[in-house]
PAVEXVEX-193553 format. One line per field, with one value per residue (C-alpha): x, y, z; residue in three letters. Coordinates in nm, 4 decimals, padded with zeros to 6 digits, m for minus. Each point is the difference from the previous one (the first is absolute). Example, Ala and Ser with C-alpha at 12.3 -4.5 7.8 and 13.67 -1.06 7.14 Angstrom:
c1 <- 01.2300	00.1370
c2 <- m00.4500	00.3440
c3 <- 00.7800	m00.0660
rest <- ALA	SER
//
This chain:
c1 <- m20.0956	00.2450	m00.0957	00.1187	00.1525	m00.3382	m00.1959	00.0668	00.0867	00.2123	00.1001	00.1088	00.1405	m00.0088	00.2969	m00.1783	00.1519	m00.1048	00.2054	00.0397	00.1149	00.3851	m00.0632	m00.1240	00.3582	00.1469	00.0997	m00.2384	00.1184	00.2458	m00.2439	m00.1678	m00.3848	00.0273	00.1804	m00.2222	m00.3520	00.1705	00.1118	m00.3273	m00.1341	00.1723	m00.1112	m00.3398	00.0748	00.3377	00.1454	00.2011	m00.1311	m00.3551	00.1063	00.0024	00.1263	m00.1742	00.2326	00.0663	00.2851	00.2218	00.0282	00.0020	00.4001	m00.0435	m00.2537	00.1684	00.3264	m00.1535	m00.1677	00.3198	00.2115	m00.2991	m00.0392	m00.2670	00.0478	m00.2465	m00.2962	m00.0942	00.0631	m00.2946	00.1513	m00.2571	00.0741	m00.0949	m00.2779	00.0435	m00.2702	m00.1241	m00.2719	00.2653	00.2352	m00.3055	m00.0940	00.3908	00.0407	m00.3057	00.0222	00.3561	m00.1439	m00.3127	00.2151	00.1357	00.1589	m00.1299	m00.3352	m00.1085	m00.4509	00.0233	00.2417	00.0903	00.1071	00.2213	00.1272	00.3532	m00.1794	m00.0883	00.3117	m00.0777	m00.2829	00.0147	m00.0464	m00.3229	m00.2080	00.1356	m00.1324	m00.3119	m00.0565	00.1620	m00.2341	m00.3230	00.1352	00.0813	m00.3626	m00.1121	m00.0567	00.0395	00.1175	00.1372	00.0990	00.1018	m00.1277	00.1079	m00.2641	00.0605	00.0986	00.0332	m00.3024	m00.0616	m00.1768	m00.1658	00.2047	m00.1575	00.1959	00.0738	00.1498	m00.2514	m00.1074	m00.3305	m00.0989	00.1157	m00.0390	m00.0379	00.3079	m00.1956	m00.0956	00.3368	00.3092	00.3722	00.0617	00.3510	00.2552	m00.0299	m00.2510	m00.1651	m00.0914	m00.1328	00.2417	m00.2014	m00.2368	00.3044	00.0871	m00.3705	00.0602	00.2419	m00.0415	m00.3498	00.1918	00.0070	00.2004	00.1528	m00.0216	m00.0758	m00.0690	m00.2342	m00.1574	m00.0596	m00.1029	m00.2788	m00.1135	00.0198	m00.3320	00.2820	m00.1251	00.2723	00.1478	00.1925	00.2136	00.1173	00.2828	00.2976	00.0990	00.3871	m00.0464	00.0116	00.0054	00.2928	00.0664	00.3741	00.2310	m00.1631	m00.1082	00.3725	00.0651	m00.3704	00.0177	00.3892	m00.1463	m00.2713	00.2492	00.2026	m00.3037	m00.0758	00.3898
c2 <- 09.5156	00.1609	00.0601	m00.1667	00.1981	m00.1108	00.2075	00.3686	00.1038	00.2653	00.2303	00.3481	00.2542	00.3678	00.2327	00.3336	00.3162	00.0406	00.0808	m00.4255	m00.0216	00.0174	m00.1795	m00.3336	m00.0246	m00.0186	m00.2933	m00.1647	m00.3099	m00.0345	00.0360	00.2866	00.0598	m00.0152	m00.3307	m00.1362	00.0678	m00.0684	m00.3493	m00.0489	00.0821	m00.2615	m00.2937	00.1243	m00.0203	m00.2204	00.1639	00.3571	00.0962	00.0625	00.2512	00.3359	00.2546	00.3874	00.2913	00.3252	00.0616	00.1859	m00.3326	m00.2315	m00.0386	m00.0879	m00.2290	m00.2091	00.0038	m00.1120	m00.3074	m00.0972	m00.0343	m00.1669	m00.2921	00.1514	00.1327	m00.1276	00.2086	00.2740	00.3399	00.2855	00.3194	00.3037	00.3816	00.3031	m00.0362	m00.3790	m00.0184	m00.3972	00.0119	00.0894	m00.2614	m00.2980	00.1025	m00.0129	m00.3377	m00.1521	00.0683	m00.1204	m00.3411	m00.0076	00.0825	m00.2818	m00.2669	00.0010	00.0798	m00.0536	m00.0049	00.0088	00.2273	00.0215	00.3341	00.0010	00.3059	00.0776	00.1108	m00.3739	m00.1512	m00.3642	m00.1176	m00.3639	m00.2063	m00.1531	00.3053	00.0111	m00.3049	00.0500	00.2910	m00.1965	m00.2580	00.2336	00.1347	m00.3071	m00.0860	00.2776	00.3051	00.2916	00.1989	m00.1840	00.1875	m00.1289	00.1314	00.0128	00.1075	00.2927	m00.0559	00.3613	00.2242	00.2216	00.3523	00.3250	00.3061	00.3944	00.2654	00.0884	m00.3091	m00.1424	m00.3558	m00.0108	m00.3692	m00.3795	m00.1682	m00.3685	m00.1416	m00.3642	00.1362	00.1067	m00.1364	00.0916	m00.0340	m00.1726	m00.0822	m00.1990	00.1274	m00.2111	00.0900	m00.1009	00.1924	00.1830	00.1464	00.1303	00.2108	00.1105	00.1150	00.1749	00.1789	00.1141	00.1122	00.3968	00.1446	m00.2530	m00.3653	m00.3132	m00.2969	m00.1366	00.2846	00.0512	m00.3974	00.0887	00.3065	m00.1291	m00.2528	m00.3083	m00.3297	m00.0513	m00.3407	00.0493	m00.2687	00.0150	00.2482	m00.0597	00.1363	m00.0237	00.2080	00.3182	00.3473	00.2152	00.3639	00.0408	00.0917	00.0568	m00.3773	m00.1175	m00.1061	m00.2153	m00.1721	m00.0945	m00.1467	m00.1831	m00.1878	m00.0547	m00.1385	m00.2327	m00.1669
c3 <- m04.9814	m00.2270	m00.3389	m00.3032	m00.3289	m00.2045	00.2532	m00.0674	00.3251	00.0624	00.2992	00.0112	00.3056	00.0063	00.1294	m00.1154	00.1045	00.3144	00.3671	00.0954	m00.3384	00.0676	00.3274	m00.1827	m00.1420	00.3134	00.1965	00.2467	00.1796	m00.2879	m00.3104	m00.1137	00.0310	m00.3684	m00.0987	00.2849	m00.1628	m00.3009	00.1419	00.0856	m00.3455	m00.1313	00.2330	m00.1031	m00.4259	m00.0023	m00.3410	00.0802	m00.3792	00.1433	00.3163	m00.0805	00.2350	m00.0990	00.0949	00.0421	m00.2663	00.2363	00.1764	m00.3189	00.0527	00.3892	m00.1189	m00.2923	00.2252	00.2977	m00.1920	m00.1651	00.3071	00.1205	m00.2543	m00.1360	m00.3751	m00.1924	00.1891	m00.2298	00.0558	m00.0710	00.0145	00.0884	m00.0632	00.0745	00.3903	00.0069	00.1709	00.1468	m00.2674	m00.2386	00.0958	00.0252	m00.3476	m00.1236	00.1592	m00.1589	m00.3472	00.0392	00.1478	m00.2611	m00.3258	m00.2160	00.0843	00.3521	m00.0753	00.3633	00.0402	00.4121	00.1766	00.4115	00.1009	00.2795	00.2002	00.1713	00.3179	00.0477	00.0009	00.2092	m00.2012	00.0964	m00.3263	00.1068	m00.0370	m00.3461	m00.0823	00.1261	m00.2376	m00.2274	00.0189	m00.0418	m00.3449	m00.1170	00.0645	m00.2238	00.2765	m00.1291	00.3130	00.2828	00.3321	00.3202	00.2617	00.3910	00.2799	00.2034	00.3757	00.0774	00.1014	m00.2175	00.0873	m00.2019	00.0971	m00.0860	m00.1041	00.3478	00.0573	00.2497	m00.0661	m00.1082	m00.0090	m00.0641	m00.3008	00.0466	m00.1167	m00.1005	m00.2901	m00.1267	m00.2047	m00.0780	m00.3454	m00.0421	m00.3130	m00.2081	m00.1453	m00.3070	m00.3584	m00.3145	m00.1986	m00.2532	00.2933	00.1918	m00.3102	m00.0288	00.3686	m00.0937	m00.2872	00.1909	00.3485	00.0604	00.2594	00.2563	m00.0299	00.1836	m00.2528	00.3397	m00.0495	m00.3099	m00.0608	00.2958	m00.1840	m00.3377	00.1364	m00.1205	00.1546	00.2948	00.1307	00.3729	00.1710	00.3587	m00.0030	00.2900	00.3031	m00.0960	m00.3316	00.1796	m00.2078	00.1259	m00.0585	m00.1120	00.1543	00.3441	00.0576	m00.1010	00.2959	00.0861	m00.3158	00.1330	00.3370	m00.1533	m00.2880	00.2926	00.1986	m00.2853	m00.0049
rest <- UNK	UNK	UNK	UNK	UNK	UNK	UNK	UNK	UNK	UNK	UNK	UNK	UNK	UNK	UNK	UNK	UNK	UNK	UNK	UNK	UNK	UNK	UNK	UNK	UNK	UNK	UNK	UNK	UNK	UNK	UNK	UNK	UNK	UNK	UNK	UNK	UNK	UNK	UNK	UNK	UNK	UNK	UNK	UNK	UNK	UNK	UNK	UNK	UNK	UNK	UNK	UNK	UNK	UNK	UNK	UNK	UNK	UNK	UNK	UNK	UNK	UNK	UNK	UNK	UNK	UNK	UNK	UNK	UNK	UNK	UNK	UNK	UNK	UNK	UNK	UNK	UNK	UNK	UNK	UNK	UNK	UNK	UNK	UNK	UNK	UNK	UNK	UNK	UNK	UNK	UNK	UNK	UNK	UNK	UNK	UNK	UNK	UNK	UNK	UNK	UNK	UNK	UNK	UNK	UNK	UNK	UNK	UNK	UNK	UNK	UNK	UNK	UNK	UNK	UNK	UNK	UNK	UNK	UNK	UNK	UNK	UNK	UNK	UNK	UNK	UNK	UNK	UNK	UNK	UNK	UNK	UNK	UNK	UNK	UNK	UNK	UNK	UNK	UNK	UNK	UNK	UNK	UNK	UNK	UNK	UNK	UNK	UNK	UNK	UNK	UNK	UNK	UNK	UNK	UNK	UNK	UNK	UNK	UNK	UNK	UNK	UNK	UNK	UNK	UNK	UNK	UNK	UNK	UNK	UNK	UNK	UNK	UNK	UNK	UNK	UNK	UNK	UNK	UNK	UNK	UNK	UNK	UNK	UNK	UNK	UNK	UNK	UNK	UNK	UNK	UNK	UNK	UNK	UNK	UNK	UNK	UNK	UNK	UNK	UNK	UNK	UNK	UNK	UNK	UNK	UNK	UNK	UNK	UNK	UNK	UNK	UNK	UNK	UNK	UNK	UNK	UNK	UNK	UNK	UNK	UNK	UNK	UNK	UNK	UNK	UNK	UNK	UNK	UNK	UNK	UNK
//
């Protein structure tokens, strides 16, 4: 399900300024982490007006060239000064996206770090907002054990990973509780996070194995052998 321009849906990326930054601009199997996640924005909303891309102002330029040469003009631009930090560059992005004439009342927030988001999962959180959720996360299990280390470094005990979930992007919002998350965030942020603390009633849908979350630039070259696994 993609959704149609009558129902305010709109989907915005973050490039804050951070050290995978300048790496998201950079080629990976021929497109950029960027205009990938961007790509997939727009199978998610269909109209370029409603993607929003929040970044770091040093790499505003990069940004608006890169989408150009890329077919992609009409996705907005939010430039952030001064720390640019992720919160920052979310916040930028969504009063771009909310403002007149886009107006948008349910946002996705994809990241650059998960750049082969398969468009299913999309519209499965797609789906849930459209339904009226007010957060909608998807969730993966966890397959690796996971175990309590001290302070020396000795492992303490085993959680039991049944009970656990990876949070993965596209994340889901009603649009005016996103900015309430926002504006109410101290110190770092994780919109997951926040939505959990903030006692928000929380939709998940099955997340996917394929929508991995890389750290740039060191995974370059997994992310290469599993697009060239999927051709």
């Amino acid at each position: 399900m993609t959704a149609s321009p009558g129902q305010g849906l709109a989907a915005v990326v973050t490039l804050p300024a951070a050290e995978y930054a300048a790496a998201s601009l950079e080629p990976l199997a021929g497109r950029t982490p960027l205009t990938r996640v961007v790509q997939a924005c727009l199978e998610a909303v269909t109209d370029p007006a409603t993607v929003a891309v929040g970044v770091a102002v040093s790499l505003a330029d990069d940004v608006r060239a890169l989408l150009a040469r890329d077919g992609l003009p009409a996705v907005g631009v939010a430039e952030v000064g001064g720390q640019a930090s992720r919160a920052q560059c979310l916040a930028a992005a969504l009063e771009m996206v909310v403002a007149e004439p886009i107006s948008a009342s349910m946002v996705l927030v994809y990241d650059v770090r998960q750049p082969l988001t398969p468009s299913s999962l999309s519209v499965r959180v797609v789906e849930s907002l459209t339904h009226g959720a007010t957060v909608v996360l998807p969730v993966q299990p966890v397959t690796d054990s996971v175990k309590v280390v001290d302070e020396g470094g000795a492992v303490t005990a085993s959680l039991d990973r049944s009970t656990l979930q990876i949070v993965q992007f596209p994340r889901g919002f009603a649009a005016v509780h996103l900015r309430r998350l926002l504006a109410d965030s101290v110190g770092g942020f994780d919109e997951a996070a926040e939505a959990i603390r903030s006692a928000a009633p929380i939709v998940t849908v099955d997340g996917d194995a394929e929508a991995v979350t890389a750290e740039l630039p060191s995974d370059r070259a997994f992310l290469e052998a599993v697009i060239a696994g999927r051709r």
